[in-house]
C-alpha positions in Angstrom: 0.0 0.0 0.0 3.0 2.1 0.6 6.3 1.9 -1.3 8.9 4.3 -1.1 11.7 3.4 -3.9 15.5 4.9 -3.4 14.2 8.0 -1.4 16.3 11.3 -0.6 15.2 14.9 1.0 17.7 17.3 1.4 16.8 20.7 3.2 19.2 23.4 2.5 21.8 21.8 2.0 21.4 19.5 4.6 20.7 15.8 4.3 17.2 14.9 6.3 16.4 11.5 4.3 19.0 9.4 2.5 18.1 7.3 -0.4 15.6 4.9 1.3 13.7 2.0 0.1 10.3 0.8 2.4 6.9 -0.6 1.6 3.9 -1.0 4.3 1.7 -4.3 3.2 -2.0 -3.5 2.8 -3.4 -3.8 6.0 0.1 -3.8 8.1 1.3 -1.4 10.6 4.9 0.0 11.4 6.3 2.1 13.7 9.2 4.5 12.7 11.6 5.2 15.9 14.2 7.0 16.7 15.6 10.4 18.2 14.8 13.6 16.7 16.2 14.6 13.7 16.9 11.6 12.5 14.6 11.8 9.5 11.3 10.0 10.4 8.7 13.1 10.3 10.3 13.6 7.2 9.9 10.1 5.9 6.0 10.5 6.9 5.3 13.8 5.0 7.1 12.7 1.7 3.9 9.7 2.3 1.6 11.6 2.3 2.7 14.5 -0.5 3.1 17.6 2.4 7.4 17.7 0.7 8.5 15.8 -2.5 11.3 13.8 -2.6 14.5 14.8 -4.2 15.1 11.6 -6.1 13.1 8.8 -5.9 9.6 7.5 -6.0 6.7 7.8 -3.1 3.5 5.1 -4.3 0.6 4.6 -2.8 -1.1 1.7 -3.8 0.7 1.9 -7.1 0.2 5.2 -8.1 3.1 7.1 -8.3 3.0 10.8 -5.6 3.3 13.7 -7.9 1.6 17.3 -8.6 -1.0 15.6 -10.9 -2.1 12.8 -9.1 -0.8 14.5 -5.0 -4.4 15.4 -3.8 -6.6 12.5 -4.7 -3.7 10.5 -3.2 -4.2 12.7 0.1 -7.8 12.0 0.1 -6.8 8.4 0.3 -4.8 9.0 3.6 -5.9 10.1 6.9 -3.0 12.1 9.0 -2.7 12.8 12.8 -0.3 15.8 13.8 1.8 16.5 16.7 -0.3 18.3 19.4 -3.7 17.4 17.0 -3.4 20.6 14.9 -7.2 21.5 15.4 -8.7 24.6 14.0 -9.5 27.0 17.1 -12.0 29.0 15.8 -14.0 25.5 14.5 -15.7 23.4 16.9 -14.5 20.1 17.0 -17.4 18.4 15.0 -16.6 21.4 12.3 -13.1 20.3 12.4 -14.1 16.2 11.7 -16.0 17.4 9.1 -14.3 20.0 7.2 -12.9 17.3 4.1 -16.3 16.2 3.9 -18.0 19.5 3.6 -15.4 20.5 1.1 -16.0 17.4 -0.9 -20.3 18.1 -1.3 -21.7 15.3 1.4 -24.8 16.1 2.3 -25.4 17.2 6.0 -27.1 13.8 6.8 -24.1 11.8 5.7 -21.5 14.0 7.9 -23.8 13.6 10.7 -24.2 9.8 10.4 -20.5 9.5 10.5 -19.9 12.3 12.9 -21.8 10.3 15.2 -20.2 6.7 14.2 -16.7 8.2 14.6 -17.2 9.8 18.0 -18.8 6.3 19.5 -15.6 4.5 17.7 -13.3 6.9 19.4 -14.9 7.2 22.8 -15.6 10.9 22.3 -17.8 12.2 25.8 -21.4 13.1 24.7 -21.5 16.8 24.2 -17.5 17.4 23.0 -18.7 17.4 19.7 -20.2 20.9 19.6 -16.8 22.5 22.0 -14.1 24.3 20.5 -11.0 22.9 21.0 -9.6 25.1 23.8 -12.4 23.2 25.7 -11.1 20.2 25.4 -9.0 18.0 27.4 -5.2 17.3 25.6 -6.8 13.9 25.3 -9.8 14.6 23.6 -8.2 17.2 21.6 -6.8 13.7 20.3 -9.2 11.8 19.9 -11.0 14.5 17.8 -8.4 14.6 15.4 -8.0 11.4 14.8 -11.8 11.1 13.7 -11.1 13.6 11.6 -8.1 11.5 10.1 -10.6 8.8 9.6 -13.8 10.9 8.1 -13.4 10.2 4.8 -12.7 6.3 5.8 -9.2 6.2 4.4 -7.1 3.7 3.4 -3.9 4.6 4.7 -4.0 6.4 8.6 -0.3 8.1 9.2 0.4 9.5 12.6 3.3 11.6 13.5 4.2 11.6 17.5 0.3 11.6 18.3 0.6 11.5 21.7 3.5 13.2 23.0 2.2 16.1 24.2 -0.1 13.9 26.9 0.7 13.0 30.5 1.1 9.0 31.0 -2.0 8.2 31.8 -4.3 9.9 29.1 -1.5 8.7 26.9 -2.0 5.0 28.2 -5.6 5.1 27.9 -5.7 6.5 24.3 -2.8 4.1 22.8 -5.5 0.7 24.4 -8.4 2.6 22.4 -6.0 3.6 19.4 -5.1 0.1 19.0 -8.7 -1.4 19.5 -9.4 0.7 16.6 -6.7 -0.3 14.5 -7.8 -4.3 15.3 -11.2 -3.3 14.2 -10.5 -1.2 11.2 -7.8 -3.1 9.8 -5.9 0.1 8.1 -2.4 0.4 6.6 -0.5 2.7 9.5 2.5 4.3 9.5 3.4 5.9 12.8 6.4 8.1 13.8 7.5 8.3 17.2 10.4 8.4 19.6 9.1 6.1 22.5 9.4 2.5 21.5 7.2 0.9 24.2 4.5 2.9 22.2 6.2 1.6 18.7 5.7 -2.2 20.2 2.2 -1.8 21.4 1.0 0.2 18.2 2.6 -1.4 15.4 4.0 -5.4 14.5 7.0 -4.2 13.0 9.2 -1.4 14.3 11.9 -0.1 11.9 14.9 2.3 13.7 16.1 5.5 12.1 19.2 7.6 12.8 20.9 10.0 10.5 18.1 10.0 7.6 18.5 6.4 7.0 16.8 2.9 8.2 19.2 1.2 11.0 17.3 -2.1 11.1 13.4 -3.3 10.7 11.7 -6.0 12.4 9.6 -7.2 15.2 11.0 -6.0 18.9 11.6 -9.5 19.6 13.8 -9.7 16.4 15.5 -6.4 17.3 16.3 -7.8 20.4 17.8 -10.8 19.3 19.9 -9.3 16.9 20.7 -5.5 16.8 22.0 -4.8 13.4 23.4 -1.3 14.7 24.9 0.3 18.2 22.1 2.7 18.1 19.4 0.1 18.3 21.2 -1.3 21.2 20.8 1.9 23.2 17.4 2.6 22.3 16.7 -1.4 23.6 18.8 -0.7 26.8 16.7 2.9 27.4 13.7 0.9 27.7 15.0 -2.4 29.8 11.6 -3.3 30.9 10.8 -4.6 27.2 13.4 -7.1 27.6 12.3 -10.4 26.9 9.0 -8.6 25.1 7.9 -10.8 22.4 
């Protein structure tokens, strides 16, 4: 569903994706980790068409990302921002929405799925109709990711979703995030720096550093074999995944 071929983004001057080769099965999920800087926001907006690449090919289900073909491609994706990225002066049911208002559906249909989506994500009765500086961080959440799903995507790509959030709100919301995940069976491609979140989210975790892919594989396989000294680290940072399967 998603193919990167031979990859590279430079940003003046400065290298922030070296030539990289990935693909994302239909239907799978990985995690991108690794510290910041390291290329793996980058990685996600070449996906979805936000920056295009320097050299190389971004596909999506075959079709190749470019100018002609970039925003029927987007409408194909759903995408989840650091900190939610919510329009203030919307209320979060205008925020879901918005996409589908743009696109003609009728009132009806918006409402029918406005309603479906907020049961799916656990939205409190009422938050619909708040703007989002009434909102909890954790709602604030959970509102954009129903607008990610709105237009029932194929692809959902999240970039650091939750780390903004204290531990618990962040707890509860990765148990519901991947309840929804088992029941919508999506491609996903999440970036984020904590790899206990990585191995609960995703079945494959691959490990960035210095714009390129160190290593991809299951934790248990990372575990067994580091391919790279930075792997190592990040597995000894979070010593209470050892012997994680």
């Amino acid at each position: 569903m998603i193919r990167l071929e031979e990859v590279s983004k430079s940003f003046a001057g400065k290298e922030g994706l070296r030539a990289t080769s990935l693909a994302v099965a239909k239907g799978g999920r990985l995690a991108i980790v690794g510290p910041s800087g390291c290329g793996k926001s980058t990685l996600l907006r070449l996906v979805i068409g936000l920056v295009r690449p320097d050299r190389g090919r971004v596909l999506i289900d075959g079709a190749p990302m470019s100018g002609e073909t970039c925003l029927t491609l987007r409408r194909r994706m759903g995408y989840v921002i650091q900190e939610g990225g919510l329009f203030p002066h919307l209320t979060a049911g205008q925020n879901v929405t918005l996409m589908a208002r743009h696109l003609g559906w009728t009132a009806s249909r918006s409402e029918s799925r406005l309603r479906e989506l907020s049961a799916l994500v656990r939205l409190p009765d009422g938050a619909v109709s708040r703007y989002p500086a009434e909102l909890s961080g954790g709602q604030r959440q959970r509102v954009s990711l129903m607008r990610a799903l709105m237009l029932d995507p194929e692809v959902v790509l999240l970039d650091e979703p939750f780390g903004s959030l204290d531990p618990v709100v962040r707890a509860a919301l990765q148990d519901d995030l991947l309840a929804i995940f088992e029941t919508l069976g999506k491609t996903v491609l999440l970036v984020t720096h904590d790899l206990p979140e990585a191995a609960s989210l995703a079945r494959e975790i691959a490990m960035m550093d210095g714009g390129r892919i160190l290593q991809r594989g299951s934790l248990a396989e990372l575990q067994r074999e580091p391919a790279d000294p930075l792997v190592s680290a990040f597995l000894r940072a979070y010593r209470p995944l050892q012997g994680s399967a």
